[in-house]
Wavefront OBJ file of the C-alpha trace (Angstrom):
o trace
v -7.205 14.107 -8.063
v -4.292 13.694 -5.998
v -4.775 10.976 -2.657
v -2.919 10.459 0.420
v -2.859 7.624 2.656
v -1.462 7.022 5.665
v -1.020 3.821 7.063
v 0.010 2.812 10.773
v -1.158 -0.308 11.411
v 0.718 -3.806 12.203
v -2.175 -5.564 10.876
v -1.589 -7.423 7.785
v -5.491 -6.941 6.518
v -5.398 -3.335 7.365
v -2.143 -2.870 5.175
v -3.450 -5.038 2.298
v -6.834 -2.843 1.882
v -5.120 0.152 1.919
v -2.510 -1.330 -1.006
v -5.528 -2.860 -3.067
v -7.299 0.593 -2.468
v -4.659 2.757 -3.527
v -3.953 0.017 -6.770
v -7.972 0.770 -7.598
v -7.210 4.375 -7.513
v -4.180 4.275 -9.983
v -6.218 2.113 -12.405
v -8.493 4.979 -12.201
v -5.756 7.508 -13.034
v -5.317 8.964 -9.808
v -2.473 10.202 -8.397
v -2.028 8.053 -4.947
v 0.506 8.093 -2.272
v 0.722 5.972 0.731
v 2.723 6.853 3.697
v 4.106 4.171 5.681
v 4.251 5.402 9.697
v 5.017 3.028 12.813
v 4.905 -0.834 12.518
v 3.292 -0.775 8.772
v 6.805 0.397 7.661
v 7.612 -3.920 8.209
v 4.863 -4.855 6.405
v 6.968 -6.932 4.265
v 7.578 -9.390 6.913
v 3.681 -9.703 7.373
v 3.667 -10.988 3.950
v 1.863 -14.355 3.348
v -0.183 -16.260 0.836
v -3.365 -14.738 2.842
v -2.016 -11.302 2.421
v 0.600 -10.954 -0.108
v 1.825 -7.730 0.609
v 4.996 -7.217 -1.377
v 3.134 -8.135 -4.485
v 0.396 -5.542 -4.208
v 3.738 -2.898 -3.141
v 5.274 -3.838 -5.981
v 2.277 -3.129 -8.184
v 2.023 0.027 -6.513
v 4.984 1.191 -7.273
v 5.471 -0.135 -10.900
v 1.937 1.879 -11.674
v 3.597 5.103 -10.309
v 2.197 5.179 -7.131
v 4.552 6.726 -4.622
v 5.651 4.554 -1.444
v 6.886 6.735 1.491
v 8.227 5.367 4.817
l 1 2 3 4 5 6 7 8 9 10 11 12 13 14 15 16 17 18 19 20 21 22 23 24 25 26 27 28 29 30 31 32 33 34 35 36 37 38 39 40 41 42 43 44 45 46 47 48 49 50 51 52 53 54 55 56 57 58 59 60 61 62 63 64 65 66 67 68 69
């Protein structure tokens, strides 16, 4: 099945589900994509130990998920 998110939030929580949800969804052999609209285009200057949101972007992408901004 093929998934699209979009994401257009500033909130680092909001921007880390959606990353571990998509990362779920390519364990489970999905095709994901997350779009990247508005503020959650930064997100990797809302990284932090609490969130870390280039990791789970980087796992994203090395699993063949596709990152659009």
């Amino acid at each position: 099945m093929k998934v699209a998110m979009i994401v257009c939030q500033e909130s680092p929580e909001v921007i880390w589900n959606a990353f571990r949800l998509a990362n779920m969804m390519l364990e489970g052999m999905e095709d994901v994509s997350i779009f990247l609209n508005g503020p959650s285009v930064c997100y990797e200057q809302s990284d932090s130990e609490q969130f870390p949101l280039k990791e789970l972007a980087k796992i994203f992408t090395l699993s063949e998920g596709e990152l659009l901004a």
